[in-house]
Backbone as CSV, one residue per row, in Angstrom:
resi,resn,N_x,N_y,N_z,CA_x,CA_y,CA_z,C_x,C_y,C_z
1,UNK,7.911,-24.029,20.845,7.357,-23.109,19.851,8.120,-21.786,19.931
2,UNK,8.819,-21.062,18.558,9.427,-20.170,18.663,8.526,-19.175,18.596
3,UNK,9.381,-17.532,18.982,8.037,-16.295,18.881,7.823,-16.107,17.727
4,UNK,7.863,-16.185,16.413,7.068,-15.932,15.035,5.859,-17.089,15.127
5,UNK,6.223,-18.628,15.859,5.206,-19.209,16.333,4.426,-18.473,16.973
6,UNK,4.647,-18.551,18.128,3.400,-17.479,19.016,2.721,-16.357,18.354
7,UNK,3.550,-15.620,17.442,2.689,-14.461,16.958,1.639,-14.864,15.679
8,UNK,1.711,-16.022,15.480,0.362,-16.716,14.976,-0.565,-17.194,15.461
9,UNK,-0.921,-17.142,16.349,-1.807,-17.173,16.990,-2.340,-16.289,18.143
10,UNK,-3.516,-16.236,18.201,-4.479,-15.371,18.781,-4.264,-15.449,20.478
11,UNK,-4.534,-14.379,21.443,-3.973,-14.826,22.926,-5.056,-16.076,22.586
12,UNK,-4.472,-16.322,24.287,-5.132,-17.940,25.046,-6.516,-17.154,25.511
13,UNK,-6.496,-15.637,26.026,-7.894,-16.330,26.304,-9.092,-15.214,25.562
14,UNK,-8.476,-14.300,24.426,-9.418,-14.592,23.604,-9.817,-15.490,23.010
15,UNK,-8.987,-16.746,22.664,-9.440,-17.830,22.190,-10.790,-18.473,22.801
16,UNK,-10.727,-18.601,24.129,-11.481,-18.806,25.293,-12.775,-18.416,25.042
17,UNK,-12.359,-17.215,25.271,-13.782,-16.335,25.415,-14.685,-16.322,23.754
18,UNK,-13.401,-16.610,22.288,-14.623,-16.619,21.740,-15.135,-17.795,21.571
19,UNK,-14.620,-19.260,21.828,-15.313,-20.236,22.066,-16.546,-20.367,22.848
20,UNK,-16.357,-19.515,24.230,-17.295,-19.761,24.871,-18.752,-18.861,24.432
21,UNK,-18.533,-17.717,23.991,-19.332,-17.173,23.022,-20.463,-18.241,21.917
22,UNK,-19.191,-18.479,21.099,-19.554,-19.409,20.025,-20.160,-20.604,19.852
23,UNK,-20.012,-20.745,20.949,-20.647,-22.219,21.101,-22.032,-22.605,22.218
24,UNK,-22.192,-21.361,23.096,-23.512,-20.643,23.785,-24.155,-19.991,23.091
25,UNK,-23.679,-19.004,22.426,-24.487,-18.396,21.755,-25.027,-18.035,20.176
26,UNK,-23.482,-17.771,19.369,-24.117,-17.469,18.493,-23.977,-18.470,17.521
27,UNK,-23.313,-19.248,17.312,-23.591,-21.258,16.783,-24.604,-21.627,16.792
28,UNK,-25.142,-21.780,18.189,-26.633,-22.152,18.092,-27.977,-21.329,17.736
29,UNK,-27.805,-20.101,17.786,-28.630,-19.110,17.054,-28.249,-18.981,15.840
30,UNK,-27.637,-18.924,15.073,-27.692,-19.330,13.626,-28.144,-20.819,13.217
31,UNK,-27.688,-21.658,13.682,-27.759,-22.687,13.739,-29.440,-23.017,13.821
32,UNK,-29.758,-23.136,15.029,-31.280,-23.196,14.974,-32.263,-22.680,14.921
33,UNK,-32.236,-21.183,14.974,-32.930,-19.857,14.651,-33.028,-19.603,13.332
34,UNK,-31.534,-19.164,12.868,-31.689,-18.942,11.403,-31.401,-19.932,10.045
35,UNK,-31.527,-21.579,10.925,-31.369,-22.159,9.912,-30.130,-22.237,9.089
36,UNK,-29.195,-21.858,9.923,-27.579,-21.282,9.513,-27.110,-22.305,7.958
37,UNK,-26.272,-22.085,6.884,-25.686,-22.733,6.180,-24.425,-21.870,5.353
38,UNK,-23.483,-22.783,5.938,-21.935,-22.312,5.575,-21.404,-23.223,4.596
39,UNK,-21.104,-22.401,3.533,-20.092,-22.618,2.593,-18.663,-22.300,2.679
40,UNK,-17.757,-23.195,1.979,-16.134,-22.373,1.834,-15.165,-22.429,2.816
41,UNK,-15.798,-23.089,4.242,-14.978,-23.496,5.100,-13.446,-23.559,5.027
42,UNK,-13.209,-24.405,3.548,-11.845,-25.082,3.357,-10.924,-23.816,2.765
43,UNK,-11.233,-22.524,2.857,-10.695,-21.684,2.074,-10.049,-20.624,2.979
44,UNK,-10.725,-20.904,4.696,-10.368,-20.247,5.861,-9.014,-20.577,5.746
45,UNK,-7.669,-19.518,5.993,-6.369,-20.144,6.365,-6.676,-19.906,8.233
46,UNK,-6.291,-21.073,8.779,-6.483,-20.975,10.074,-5.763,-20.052,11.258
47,UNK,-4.450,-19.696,10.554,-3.256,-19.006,11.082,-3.096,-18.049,10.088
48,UNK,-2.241,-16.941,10.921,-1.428,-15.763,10.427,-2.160,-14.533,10.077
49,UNK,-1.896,-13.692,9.701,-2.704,-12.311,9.341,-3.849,-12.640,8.246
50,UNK,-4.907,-12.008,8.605,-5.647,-12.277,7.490,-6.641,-11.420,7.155
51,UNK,-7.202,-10.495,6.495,-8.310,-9.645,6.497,-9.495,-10.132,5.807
52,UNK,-10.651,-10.291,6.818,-11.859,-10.842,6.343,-12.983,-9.783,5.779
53,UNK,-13.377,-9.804,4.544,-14.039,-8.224,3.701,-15.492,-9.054,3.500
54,UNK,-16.237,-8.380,3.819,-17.609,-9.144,3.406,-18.312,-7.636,3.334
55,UNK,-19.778,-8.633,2.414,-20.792,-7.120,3.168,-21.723,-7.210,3.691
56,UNK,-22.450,-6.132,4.076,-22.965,-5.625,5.220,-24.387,-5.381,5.450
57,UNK,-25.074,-6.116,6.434,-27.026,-5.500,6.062,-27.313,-5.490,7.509
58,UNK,-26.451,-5.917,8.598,-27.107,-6.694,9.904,-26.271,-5.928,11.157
59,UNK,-26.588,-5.736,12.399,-25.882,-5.638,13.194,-25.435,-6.744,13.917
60,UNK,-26.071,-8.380,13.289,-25.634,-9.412,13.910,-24.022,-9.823,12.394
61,UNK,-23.954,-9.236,11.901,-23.316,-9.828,10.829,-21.806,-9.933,11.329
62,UNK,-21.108,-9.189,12.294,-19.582,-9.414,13.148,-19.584,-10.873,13.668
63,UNK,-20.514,-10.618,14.794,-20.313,-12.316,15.521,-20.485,-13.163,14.305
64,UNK,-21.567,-13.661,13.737,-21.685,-14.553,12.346,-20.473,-14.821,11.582
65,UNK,-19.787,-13.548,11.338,-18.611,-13.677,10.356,-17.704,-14.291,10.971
66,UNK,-17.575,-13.639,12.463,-16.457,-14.319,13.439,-16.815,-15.957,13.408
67,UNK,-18.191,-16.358,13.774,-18.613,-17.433,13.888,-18.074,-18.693,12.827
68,UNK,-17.900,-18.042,11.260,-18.365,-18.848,10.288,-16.652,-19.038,10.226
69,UNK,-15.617,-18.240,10.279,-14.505,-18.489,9.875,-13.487,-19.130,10.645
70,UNK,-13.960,-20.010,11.877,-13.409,-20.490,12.746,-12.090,-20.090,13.542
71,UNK,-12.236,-18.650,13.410,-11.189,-18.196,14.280,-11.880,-16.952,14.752
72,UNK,-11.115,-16.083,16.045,-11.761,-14.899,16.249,-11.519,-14.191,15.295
73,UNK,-11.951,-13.025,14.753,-12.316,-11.480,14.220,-12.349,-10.476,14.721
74,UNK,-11.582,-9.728,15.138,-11.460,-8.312,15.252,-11.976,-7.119,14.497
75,UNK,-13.255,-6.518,14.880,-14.017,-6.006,14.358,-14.295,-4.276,15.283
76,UNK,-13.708,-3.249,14.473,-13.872,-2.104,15.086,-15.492,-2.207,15.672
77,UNK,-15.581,-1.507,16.994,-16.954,-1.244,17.704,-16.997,0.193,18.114
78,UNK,-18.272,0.948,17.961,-18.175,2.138,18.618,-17.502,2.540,19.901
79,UNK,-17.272,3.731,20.040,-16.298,4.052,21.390,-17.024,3.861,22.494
80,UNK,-18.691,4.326,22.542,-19.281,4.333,23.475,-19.380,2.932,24.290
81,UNK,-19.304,1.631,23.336,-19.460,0.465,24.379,-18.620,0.102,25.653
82,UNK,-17.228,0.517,24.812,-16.023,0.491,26.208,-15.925,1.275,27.110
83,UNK,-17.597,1.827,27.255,-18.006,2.391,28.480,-18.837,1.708,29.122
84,UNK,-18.583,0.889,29.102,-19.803,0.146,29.601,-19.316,-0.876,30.106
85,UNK,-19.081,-1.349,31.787,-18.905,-2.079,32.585,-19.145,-3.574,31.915
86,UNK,-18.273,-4.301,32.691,-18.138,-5.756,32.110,-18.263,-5.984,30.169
87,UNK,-19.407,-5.132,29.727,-19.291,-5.259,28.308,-17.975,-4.974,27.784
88,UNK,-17.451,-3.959,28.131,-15.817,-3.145,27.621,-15.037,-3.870,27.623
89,UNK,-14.887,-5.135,28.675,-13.607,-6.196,28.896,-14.364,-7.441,28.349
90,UNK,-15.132,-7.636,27.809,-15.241,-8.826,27.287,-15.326,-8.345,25.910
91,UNK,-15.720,-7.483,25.105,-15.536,-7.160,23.546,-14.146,-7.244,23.592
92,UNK,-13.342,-6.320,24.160,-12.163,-6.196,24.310,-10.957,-7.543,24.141
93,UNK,-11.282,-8.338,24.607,-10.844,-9.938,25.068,-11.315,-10.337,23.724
94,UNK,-12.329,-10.154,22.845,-12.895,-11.141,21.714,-12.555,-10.278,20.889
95,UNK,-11.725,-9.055,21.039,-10.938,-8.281,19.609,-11.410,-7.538,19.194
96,UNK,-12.406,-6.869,19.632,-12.783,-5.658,19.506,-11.808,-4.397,19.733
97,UNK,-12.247,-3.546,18.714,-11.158,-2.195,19.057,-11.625,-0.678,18.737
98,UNK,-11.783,-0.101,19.427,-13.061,1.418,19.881,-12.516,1.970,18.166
99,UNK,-13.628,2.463,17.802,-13.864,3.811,16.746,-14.227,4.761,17.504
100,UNK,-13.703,5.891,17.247,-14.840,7.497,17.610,-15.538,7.710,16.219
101,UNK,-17.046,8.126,16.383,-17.743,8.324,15.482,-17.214,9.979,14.781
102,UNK,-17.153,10.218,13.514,-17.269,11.197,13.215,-15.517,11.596,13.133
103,UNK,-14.569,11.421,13.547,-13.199,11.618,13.617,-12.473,10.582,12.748
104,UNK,-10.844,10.567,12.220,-10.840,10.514,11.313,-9.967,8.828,11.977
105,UNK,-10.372,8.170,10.816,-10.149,6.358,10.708,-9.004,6.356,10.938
106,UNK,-7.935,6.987,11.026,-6.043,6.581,11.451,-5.839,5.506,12.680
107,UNK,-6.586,6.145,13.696,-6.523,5.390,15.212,-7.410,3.684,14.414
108,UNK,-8.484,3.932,14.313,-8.981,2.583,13.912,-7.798,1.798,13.020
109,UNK,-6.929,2.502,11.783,-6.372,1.547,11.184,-5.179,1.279,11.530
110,UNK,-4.463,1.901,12.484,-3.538,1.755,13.428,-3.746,0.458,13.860
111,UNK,-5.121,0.328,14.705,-5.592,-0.729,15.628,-5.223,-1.896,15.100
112,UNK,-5.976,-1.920,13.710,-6.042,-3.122,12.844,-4.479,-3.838,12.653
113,UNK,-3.573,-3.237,12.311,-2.463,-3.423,11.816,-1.814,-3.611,12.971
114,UNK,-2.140,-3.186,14.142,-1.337,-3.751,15.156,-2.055,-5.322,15.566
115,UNK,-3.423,-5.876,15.676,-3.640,-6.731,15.422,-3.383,-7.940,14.325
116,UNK,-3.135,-7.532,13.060,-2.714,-8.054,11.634,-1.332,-8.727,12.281
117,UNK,-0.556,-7.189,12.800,0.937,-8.003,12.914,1.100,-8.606,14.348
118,UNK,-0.105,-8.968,14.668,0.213,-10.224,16.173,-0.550,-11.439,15.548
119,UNK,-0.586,-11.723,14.051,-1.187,-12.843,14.085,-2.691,-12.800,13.968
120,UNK,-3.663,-11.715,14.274,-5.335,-12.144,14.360,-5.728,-12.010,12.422
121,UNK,-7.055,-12.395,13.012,-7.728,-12.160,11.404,-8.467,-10.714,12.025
122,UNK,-8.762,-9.890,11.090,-9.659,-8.507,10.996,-10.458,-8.645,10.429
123,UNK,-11.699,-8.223,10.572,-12.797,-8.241,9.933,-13.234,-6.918,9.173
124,UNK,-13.865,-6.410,8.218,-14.005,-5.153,7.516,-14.624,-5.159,6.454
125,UNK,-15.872,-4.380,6.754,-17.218,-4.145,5.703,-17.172,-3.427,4.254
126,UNK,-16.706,-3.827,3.436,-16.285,-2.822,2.012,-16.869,-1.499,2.321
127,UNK,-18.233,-1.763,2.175,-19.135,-0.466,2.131,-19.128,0.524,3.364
128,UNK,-18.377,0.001,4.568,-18.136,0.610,5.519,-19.812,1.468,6.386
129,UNK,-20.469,0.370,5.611,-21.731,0.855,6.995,-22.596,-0.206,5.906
130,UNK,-23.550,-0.087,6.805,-25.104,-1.372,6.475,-25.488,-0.591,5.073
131,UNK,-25.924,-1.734,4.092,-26.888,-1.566,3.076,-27.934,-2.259,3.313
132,UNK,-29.742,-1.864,2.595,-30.442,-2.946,2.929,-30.385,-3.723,2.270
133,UNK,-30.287,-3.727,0.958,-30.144,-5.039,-0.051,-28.381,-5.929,0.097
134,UNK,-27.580,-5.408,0.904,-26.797,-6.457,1.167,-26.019,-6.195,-0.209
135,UNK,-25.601,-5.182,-0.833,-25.079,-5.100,-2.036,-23.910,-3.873,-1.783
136,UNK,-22.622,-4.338,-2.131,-21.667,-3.025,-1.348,-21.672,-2.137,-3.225
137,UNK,-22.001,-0.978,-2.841,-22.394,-0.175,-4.150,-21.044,1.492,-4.226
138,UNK,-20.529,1.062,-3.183,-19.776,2.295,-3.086,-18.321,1.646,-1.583
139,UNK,-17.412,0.588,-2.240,-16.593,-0.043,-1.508,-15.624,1.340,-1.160
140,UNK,-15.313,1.030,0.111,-13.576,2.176,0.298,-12.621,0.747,0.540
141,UNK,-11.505,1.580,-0.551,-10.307,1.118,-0.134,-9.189,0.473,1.245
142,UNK,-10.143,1.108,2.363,-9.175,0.949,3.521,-8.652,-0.703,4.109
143,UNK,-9.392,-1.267,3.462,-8.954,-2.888,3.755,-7.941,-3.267,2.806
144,UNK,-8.050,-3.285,1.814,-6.842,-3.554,0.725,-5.539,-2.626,1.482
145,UNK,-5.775,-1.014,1.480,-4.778,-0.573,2.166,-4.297,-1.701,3.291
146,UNK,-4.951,-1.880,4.625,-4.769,-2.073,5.308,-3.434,-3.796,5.142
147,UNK,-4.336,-4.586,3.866,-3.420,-6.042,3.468,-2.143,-5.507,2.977
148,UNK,-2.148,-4.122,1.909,-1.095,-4.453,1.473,0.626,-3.942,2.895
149,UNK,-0.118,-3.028,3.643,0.496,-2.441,4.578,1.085,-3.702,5.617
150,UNK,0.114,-4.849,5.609,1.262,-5.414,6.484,0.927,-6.595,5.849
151,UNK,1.148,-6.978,4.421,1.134,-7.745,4.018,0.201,-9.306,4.436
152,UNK,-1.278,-8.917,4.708,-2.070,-9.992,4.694,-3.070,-10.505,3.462
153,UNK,-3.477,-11.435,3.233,-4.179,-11.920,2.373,-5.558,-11.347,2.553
154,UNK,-6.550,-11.207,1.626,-7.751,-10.824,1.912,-9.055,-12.621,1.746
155,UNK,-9.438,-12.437,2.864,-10.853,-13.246,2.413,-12.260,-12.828,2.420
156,UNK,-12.744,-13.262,0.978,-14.251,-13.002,0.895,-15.195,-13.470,1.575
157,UNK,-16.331,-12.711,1.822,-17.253,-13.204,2.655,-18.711,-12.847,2.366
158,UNK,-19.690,-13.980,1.720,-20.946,-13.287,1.509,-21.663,-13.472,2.499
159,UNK,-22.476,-12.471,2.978,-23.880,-12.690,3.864,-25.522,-12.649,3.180
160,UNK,-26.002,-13.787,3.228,-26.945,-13.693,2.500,-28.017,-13.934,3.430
161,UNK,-29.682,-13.021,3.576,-30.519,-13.305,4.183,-30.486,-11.862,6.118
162,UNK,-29.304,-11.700,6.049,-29.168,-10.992,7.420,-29.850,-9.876,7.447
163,UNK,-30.070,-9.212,5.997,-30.684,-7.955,5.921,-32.464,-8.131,7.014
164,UNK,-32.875,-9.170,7.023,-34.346,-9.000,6.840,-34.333,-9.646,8.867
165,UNK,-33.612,-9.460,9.452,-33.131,-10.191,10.733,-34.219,-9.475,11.217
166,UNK,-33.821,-7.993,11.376,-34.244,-7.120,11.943,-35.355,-5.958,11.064
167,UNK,-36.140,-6.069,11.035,-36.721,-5.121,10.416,-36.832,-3.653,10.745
168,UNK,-37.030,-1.918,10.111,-36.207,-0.988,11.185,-37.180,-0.388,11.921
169,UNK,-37.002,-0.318,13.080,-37.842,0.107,13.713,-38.374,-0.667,14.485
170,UNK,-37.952,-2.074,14.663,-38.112,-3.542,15.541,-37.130,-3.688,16.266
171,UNK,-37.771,-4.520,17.395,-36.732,-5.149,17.966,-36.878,-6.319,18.287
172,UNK,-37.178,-6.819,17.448,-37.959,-8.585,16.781,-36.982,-8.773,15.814
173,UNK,-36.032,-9.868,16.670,-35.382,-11.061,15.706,-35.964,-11.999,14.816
174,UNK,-36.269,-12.057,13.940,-37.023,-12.381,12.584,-36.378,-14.072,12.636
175,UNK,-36.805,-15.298,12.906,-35.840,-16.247,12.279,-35.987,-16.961,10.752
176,UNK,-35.089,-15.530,10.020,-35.207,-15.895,8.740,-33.902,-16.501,8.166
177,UNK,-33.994,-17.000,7.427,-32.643,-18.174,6.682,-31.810,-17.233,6.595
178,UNK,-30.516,-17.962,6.963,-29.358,-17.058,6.731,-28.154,-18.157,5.980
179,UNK,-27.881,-17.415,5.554,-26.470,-18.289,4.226,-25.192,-17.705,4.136
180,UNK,-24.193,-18.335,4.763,-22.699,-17.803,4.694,-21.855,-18.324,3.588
181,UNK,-21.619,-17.558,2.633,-20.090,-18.400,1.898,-18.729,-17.336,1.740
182,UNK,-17.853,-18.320,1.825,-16.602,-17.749,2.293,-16.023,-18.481,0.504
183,UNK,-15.125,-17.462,0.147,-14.334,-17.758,-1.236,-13.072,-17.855,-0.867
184,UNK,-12.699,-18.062,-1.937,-11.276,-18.386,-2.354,-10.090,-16.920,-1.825
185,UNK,-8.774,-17.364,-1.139,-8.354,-16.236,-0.820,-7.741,-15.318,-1.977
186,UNK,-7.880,-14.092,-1.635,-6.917,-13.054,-2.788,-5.956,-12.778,-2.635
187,UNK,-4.984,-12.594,-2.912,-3.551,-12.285,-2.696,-3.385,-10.991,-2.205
188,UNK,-2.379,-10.624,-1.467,-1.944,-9.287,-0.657,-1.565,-8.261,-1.782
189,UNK,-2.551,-6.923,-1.935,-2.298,-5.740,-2.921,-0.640,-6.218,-3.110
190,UNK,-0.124,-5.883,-4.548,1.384,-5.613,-4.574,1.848,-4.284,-4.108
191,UNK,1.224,-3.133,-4.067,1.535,-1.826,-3.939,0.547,-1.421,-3.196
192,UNK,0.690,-0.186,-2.771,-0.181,0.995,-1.833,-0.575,1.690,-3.453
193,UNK,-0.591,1.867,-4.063,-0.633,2.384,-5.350,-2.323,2.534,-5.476
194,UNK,-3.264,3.746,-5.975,-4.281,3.506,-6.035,-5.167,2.891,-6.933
195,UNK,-4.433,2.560,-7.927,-4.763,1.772,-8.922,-4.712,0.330,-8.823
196,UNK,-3.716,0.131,-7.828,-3.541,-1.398,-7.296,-4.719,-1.392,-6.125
197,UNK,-4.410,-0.706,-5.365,-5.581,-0.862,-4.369,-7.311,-1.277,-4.811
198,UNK,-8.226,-0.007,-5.767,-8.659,-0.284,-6.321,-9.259,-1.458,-7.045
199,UNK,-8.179,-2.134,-7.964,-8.216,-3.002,-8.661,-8.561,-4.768,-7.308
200,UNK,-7.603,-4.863,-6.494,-8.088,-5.484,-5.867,-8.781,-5.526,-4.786
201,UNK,-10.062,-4.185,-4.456,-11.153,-3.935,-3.660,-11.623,-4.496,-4.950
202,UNK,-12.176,-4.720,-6.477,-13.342,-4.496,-6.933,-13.041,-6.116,-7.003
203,UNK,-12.060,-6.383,-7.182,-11.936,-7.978,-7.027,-12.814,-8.787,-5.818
204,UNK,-12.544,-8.023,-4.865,-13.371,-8.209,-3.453,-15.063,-8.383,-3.854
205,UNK,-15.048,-7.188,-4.031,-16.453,-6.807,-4.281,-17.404,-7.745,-5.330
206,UNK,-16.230,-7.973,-6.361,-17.273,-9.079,-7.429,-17.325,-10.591,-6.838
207,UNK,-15.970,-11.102,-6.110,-16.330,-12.341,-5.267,-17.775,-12.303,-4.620
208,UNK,-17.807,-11.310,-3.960,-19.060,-11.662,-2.848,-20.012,-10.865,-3.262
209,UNK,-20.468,-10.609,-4.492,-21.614,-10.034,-5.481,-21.868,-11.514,-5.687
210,UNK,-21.121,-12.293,-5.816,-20.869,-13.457,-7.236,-21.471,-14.867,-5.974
211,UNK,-20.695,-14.640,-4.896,-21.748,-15.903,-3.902,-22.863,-15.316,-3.318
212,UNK,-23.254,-14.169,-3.147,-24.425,-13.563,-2.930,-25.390,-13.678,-3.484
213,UNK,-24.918,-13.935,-5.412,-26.157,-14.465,-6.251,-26.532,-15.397,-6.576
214,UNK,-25.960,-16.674,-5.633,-26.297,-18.019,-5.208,-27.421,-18.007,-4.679
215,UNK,-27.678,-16.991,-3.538,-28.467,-16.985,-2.740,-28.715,-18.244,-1.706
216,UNK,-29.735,-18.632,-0.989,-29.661,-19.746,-0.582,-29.370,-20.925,-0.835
């Protein structure tokens, strides 16, 4: 296997670690908790850069997404966790990569793009924080940026049902139905241009409006 081989694929032992994750934990908690059901499987490309855009209601909705697309996901996490003994090296290992709250997204999209160009998939919330209705009403651009910058494909991702997991002010896992569908991929922005960018965030955004109103 030559190195443009190798740089398609994810290390050996994040692979590891998110199997072992995935298949202890959060597989079978969707699975038999929430009644899990995945659509779109066949639309995952299994290899190479890829940015995964879905939206957002849950703090379980990272692992899930990671879960549903059969590869790991690299999903920015607050700074504070990689303070935190043994937690810090195992997010870390499953592709996690620190945000500082409140300071400005460069370092985070740095991160991404250095992940993009070793081959991982990225994960990234349009709306860039939780809605409760699960409806991205105000998408940022920084994921499209991020495809057309190192040239990855974008995939859609609806989450349907995650909003109601947690109710606020609980800390009671709800086991209510949860529904994943994954669409068809979009092609890599042609330009950094904001009109191009734009144009294919709202593309994003109406995919997974559009399997969202499938519902279960």
């Amino acid at each position: 296997m030559d190195e443009a081989q190798v740089r398609q694929r994810e290390p050996v032992e994040s692979l590891i670690l998110y199997n072992l994750f995935k298949w202890s934990v959060v597989s079978p908690m969707l699975h038999a908790y929430f009644g899990g059901r995945i659509y779109g499987l066949e639309h995952v490309p299994l290899s190479g850069p890829l940015v995964v855009v879905s939206n957002h209601a849950s703090y379980f909705d990272p692992p899930i997404v990671s879960n549903c697309v059969c590869r790991p996901v690299a999903f920015m996490a607050k700074e504070e966790l990689f303070q935190v003994p043994i937690l810090k090296d195992a997010i870390r290992l499953y592709g996690a990569y620190p945000v500082r709250r409140g300071s400005s997204d460069r370092k985070a999209m740095q991160a991404a793009m250095s992940y993009l160009r070793e081959g991982w998939a990225i994960g990234l919330f349009l709306q860039g924080t939780r809605t409760p209705d699960a409806r991205i009403t105000d998408p940022k651009l920084g994921a499209a940026l991020i495809a057309a910058k190192t040239n990855a494909p974008l995939l859609p991702v609806s989450l349907w049902g995650t909003n109601a997991i947690l109710s606020k002010g609980s800390s009671w896992v709800k086991p209510v139905p949860v529904t994943v569908r994954i669409g068809e991929v979009i092609p890599t922005p042609s330009s950094t241009d904001r009109e191009e960018l734009e144009a294919v965030t709202q593309r994003c955004v109406e995919a997974i409006h559009a399997m969202h109103d499938l519902g279960r």
